[in-house]
Every structure is written in structure tokens, then in C-alpha cells.
C-alpha positions as CSV (number, residue, x, y, z in Angstrom):
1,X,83.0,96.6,104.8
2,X,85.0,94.6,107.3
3,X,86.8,95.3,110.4
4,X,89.4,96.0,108.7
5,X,88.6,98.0,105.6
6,X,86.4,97.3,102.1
7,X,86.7,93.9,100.8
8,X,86.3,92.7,97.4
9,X,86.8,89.4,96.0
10,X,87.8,89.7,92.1
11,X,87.6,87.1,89.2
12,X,91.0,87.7,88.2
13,X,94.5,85.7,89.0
14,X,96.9,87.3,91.9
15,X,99.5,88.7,89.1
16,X,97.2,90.4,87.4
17,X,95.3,91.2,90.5
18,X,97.8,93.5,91.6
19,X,98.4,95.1,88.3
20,X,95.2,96.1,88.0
21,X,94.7,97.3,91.9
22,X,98.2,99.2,91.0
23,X,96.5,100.8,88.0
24,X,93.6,101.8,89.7
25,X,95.0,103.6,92.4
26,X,97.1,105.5,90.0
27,X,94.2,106.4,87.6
28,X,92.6,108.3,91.3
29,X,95.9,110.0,92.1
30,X,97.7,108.0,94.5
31,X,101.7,106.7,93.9
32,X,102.7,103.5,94.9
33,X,105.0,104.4,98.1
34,X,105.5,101.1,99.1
35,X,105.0,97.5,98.5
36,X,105.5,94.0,100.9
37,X,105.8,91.0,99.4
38,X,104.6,89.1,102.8
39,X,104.9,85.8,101.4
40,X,109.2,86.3,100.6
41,X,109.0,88.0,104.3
42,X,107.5,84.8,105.6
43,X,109.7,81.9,103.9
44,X,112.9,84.3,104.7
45,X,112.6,85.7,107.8
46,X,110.1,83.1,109.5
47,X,110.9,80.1,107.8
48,X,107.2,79.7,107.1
49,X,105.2,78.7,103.8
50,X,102.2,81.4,103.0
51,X,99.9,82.0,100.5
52,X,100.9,84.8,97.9
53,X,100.4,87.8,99.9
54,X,101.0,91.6,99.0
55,X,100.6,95.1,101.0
56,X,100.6,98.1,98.9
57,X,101.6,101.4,100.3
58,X,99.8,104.4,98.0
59,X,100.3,107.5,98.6
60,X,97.8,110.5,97.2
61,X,100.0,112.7,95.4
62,X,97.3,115.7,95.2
63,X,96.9,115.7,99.0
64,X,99.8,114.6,100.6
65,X,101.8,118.3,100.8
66,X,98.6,120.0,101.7
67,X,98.1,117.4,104.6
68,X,101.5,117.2,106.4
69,X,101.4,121.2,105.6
70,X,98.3,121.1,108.3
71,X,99.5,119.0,110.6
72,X,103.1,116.2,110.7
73,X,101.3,114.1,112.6
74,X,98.8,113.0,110.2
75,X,101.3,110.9,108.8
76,X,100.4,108.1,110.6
77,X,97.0,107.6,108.8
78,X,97.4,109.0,105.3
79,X,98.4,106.5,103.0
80,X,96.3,103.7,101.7
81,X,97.0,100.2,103.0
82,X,95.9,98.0,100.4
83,X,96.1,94.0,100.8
84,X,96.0,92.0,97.8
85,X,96.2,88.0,98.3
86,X,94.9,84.6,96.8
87,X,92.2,82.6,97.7
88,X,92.0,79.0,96.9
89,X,89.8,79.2,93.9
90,X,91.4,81.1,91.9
91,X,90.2,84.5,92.5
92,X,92.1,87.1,94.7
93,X,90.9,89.3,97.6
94,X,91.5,92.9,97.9
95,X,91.0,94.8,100.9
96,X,91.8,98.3,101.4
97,X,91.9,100.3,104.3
98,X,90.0,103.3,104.6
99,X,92.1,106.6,104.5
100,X,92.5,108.6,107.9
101,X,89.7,105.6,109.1
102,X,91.0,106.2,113.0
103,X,89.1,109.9,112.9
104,X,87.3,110.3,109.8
105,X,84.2,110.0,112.0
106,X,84.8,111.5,115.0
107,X,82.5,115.0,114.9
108,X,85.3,116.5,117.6
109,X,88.5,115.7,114.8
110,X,86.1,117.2,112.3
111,X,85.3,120.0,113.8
112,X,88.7,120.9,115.0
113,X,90.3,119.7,111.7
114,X,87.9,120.9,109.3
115,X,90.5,121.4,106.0
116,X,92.0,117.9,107.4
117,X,88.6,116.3,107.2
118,X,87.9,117.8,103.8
119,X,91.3,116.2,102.9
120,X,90.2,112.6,103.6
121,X,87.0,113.4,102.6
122,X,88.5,114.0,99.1
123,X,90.8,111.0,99.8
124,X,88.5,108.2,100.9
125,X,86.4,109.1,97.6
126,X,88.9,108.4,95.7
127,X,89.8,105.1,97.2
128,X,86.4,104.0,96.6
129,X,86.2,105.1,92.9
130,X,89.2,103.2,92.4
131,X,87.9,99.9,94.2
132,X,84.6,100.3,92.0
133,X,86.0,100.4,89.0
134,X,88.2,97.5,89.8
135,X,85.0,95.6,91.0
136,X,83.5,96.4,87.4
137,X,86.5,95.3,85.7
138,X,86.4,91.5,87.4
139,X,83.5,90.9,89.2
140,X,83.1,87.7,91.2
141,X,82.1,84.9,89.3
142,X,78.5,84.4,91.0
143,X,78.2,88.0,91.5
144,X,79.3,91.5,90.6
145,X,78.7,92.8,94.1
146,X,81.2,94.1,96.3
147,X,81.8,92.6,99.5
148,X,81.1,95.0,102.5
């Protein structure tokens, strides 16, 4: 795990990095809602070269009614944030933020939220099921571990 969410670094090319980090997402329930090409965003808008770069927006379609049903504001942290970019090498880095990550530990949240916190309970599983089975379908050259 990093700062910023769970890290992998997969054997597999950026093109068909994506495809198959779209693919598992969808095979766990969650829709693509969005998708930023940050590369295009830098040459265009900041005249600056970058590395292929993608965010991915994914929404979980079994969870996202009853959510915003329990509260609107948990908007804010209930997609998955997924960033998908190229390393030098060859292989291609994909870190994905962890689902409702600002309070899925706080005991207070929990305790206040309980059918909330079941939600991302239920939600951050998933994430992870999807980012293991990508692991197991390209695992880094020198080793089939995760990154955490």
C-alpha cells in the first residue's frame, strides 16, 4: 500500500494495461464513470510532454443507489480512482485508491454510519478482488507480488 492507495506494477504494455484494469473492475461490479487521458490534458492544455497517463473513474453499480440513498454527501468518496500509467520498462503501474479511504477507519464514522460502513466494506472488497486477479493475470517479471 502507498500513500496514495494499492500499487501494482504489471508485466503487461499500457494499452492492454488499461483494458484489462477496465475488465476487472467490471467483472466486481463497478461501471466505468469516467476516464482522463492526462497525458492529451498535458500537451493541450499545459503545453507539456508526459508519459502515457490514465485516471479511471468506476463507479459500483450494486452500491451506488443504496449509498447516496443514506447520505448525498458520500459522493465525494465513492467511486474508485484508479491510475494506470507507464513505466520505462515496459511494464505499467496501477494504483487504485481505496473506496470511502478518508473514513473507512475512523471507529466514530463507523459507528454512526454503520449501513455506510458496511457499504465500503462490501466495496473495498471488491476493489481488491479485482486488483488480485489482475496481479495474477500479469505478474511482474521478477515477481508475482503485489506492491504494498
Amino acid at each position: 500500500m502507498s500513500d496514495y492507495g494499492r500499487r501494482l506494477v504489471i508485466n503487461l504494455g499500457f494499452d492492454r494495461a488499461i483494458e484489462e484494469t477496465i475488465h476487472a473492475l467490471r467483472d466486481e461490479g463497478f461501471d466505468m464513470a469516467g476516464r482522463i487521458d492526462v497525458r492529451d490534458y498535458c500537451k493541450i492544455v499545459l503545453d507539456h510532454d508526459f508519459r502515457r497517463y490514465v485516471i479511471l473513474g468506476a463507479l459500483p453499480s450494486r452500491i451506488t443507489v443504496p449509498a447516496l440513498l443514506e447520505n448525498l454527501d458520500v459522493g465525494t468518496i465513492l467511486s474508485a480512482t484508479v491510475a494506470v500509467y507507464e513505466l520505462a520498462d515496459g511494464e505499467t503501474a496501477v494504483v487504485a485508491a481505496v473506496p470511502f479511504a478518508a473514513v473507512l477507519e475512523d471507529l466514530a464514522w463507523r459507528q454512526s454510519a454503520p449501513k455506510l460502513a458496511a457499504l465500503a466494506d462490501e466495496e473495498s472488497e471488491a476493489l481488491a478482488r479485482a486488483l488480485d486477479r489482475l496481479q495474477r493475470l500479469a505478474p511482474r517479471a521478477e515477481s508475482a507480488a503485489a506492491i504494498s
